[in-house]
N, CA, C and O of each residue as an XYZ file, in Angstrom:
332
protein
N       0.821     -1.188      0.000
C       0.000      0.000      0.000
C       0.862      1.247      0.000
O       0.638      1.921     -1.005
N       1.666      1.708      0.709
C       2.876      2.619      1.040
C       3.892      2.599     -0.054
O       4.843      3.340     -0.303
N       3.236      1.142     -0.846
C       4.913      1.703     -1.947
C       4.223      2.369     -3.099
O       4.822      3.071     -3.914
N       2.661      2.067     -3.139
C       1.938      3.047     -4.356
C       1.514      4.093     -3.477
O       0.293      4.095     -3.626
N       1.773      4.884     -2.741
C       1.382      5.963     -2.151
C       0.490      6.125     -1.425
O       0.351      7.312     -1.133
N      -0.144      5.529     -1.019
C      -1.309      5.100     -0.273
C      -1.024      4.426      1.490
O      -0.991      3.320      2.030
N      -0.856      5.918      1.901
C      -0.131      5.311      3.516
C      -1.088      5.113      4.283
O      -1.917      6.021      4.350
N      -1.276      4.050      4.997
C      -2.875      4.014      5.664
C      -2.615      4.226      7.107
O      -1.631      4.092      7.835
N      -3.745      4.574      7.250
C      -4.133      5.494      8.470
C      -5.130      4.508      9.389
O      -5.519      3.376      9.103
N      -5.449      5.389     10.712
C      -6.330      3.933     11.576
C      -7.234      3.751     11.333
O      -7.715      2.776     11.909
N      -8.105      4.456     10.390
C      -9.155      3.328      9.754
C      -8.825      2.041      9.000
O      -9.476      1.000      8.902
N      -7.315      2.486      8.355
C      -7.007      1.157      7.175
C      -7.019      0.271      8.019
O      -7.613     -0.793      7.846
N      -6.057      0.706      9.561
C      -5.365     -0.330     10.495
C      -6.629     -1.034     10.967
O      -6.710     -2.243     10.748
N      -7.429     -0.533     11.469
C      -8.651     -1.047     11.987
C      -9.605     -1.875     11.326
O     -10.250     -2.732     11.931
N      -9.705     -1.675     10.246
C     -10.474     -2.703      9.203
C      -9.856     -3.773      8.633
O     -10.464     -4.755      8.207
N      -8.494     -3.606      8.602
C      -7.684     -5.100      8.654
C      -7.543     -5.959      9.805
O      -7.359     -7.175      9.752
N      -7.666     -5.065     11.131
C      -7.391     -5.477     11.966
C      -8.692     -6.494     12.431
O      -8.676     -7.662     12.821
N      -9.510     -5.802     12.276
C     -11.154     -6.721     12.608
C     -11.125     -7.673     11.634
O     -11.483     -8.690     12.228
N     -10.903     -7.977     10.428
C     -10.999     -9.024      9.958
C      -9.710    -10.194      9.936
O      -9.624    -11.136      9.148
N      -8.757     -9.845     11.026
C      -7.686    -10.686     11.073
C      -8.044    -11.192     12.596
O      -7.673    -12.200     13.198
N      -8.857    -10.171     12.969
C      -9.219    -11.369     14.450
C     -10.655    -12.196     14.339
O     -10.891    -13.223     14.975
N     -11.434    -11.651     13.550
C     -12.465    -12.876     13.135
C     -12.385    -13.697     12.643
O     -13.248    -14.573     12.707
N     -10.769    -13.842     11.558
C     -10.492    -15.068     11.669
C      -9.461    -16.037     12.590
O      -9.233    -17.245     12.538
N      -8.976    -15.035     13.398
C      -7.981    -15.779     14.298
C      -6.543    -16.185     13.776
O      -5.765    -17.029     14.220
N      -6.400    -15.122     12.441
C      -5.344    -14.995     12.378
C      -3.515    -14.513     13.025
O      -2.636    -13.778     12.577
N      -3.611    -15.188     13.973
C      -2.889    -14.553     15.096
C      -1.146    -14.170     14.271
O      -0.640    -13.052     14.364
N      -0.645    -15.039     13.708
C       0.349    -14.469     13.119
C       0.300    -12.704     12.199
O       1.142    -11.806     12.235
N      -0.897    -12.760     11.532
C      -0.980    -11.843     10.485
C      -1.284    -10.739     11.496
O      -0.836     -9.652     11.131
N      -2.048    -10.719     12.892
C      -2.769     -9.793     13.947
C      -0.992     -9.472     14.309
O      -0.609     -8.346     13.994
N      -0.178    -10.213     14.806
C       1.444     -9.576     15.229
C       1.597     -8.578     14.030
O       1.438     -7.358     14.015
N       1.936     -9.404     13.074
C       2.404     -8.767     11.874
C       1.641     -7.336     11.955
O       2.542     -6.663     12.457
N       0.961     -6.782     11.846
C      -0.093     -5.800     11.618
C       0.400     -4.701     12.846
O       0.799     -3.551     12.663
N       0.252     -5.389     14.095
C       0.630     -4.428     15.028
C       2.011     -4.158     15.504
O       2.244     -3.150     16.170
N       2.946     -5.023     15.189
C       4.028     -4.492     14.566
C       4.221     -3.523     13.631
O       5.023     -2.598     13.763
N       3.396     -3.730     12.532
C       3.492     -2.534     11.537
C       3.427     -1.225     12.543
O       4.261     -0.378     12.861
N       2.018     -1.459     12.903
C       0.967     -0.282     13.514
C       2.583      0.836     14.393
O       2.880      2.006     14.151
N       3.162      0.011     15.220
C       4.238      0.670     16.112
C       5.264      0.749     15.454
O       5.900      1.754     15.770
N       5.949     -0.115     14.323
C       6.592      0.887     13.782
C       6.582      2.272     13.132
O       7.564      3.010     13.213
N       5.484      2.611     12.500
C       4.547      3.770     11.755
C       4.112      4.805     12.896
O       3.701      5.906     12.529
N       4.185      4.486     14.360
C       3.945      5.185     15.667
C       2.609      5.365     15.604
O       2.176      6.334     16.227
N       1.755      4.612     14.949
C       0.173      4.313     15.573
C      -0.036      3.983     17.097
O       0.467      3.018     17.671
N      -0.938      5.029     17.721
C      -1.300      4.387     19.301
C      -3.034      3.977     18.910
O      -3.706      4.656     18.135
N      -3.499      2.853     19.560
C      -4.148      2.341     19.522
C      -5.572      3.562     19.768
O      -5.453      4.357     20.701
N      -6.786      3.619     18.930
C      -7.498      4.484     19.454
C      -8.877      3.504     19.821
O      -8.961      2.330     19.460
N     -10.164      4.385     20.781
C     -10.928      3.622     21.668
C     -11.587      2.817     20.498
O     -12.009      1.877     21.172
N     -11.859      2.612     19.592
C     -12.392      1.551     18.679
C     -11.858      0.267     18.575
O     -12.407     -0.830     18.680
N     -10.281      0.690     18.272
C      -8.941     -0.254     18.089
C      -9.231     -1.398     19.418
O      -9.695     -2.538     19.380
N      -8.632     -0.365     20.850
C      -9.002     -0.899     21.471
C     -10.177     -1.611     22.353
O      -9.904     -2.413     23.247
N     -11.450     -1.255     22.029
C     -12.165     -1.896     22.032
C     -13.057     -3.330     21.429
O     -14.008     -4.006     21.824
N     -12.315     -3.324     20.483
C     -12.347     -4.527     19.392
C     -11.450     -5.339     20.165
O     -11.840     -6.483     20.397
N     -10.028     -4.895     20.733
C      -9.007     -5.714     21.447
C      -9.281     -6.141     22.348
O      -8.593     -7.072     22.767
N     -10.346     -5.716     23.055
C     -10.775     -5.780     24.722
C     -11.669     -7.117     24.386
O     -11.417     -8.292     24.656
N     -12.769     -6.561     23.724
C     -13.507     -7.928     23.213
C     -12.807     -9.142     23.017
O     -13.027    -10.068     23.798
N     -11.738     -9.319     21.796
C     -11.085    -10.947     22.017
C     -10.436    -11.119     23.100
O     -10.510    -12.214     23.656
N      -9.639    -10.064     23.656
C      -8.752    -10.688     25.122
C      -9.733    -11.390     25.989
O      -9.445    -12.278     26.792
N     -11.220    -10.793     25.695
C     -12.150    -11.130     27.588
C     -12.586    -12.780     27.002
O     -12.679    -13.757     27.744
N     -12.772    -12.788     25.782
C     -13.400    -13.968     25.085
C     -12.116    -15.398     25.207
O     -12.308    -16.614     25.178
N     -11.024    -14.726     25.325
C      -9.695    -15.669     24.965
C      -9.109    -15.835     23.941
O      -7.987    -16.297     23.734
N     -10.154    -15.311     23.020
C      -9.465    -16.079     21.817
C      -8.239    -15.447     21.213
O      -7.888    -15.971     20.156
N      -7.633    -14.614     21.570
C      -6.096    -13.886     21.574
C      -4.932    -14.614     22.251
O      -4.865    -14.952     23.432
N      -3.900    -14.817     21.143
C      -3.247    -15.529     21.686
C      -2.151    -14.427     22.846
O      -2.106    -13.200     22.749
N      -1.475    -15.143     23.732
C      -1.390    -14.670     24.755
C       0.221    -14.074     24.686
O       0.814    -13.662     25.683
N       0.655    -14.104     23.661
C       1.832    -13.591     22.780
C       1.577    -12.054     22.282
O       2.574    -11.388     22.007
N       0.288    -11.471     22.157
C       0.183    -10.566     21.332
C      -0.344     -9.658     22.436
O      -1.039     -8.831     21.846
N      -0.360     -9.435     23.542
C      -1.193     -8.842     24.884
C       0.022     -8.107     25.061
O      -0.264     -6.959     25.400
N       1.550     -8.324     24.957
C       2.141     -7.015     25.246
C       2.526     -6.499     24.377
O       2.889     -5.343     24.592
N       2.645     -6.945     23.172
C       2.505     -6.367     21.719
C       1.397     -5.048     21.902
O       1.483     -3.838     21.693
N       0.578     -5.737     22.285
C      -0.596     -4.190     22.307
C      -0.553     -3.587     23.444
O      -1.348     -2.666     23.629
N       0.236     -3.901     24.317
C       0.209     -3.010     25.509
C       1.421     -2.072     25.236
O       1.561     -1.057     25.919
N       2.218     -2.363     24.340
C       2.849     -1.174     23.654
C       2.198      0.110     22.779
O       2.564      1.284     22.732
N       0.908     -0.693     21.997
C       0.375      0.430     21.305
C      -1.053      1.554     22.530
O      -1.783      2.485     22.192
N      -0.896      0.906     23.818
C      -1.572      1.627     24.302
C      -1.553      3.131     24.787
O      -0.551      3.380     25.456
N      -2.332      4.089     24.630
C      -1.543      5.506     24.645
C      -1.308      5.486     25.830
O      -2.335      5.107     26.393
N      -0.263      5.747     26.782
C       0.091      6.369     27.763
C      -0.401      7.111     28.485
O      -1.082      7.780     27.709
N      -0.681      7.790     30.165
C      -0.815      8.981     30.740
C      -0.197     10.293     29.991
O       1.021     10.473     29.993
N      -0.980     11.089     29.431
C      -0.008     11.997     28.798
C       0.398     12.302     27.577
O       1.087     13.199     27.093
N      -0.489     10.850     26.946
C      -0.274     10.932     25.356
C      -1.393     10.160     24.698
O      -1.722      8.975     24.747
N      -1.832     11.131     24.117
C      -3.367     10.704     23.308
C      -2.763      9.777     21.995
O      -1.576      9.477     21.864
N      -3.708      9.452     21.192
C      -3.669      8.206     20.358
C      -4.485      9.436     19.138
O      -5.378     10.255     19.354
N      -3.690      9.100     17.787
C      -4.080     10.145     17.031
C      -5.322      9.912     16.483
O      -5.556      8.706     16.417
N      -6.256     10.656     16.043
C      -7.517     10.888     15.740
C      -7.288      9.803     13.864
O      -6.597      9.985     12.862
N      -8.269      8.792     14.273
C      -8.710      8.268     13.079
C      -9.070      8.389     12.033
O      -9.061      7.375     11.337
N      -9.643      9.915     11.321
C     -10.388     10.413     10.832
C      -9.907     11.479      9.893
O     -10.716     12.145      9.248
């Protein structure tokens, strides 16, 4: 996407992201939020609310919980606007 100019933003992240946990793609869900923190995406309340949902359910593997506790915004630092 980024090499034809097309840098995506947290809607892109978020709509890949929901369909990589409905299928339980847990490798491709790292992959992704790896991206997300290299690019300095912080997770916003949608993101994480979609995240909250599989963690309470289980079905997240238990490898990827501090993966996203990296993209969580901090005291002090908001998560950039989606939009």
């Amino acid at each position: 996407m980024a090499e034809m100019g097309c840098v995506p933003d947290g809607v892109t992240y978020n709509v890949l992201l929901q369909g990589l946990l409905n299928n339980r793609q847990h490798d491709m869900i790292k992959m992704l939020l790896e991206d997300m923190e290299g690019h300095g995406f912080l997770v916003d309340a949608s993101t994480l609310s979609m995240l909250i949902d599989h963690i309470s359910t289980g079905s997240l593997d238990d490898s990827l919980l501090k993966l996203i506790g990296k993209l969580v915004p901090k005291e002090g630092k908001e998560a950039p606007c989606s939009y």
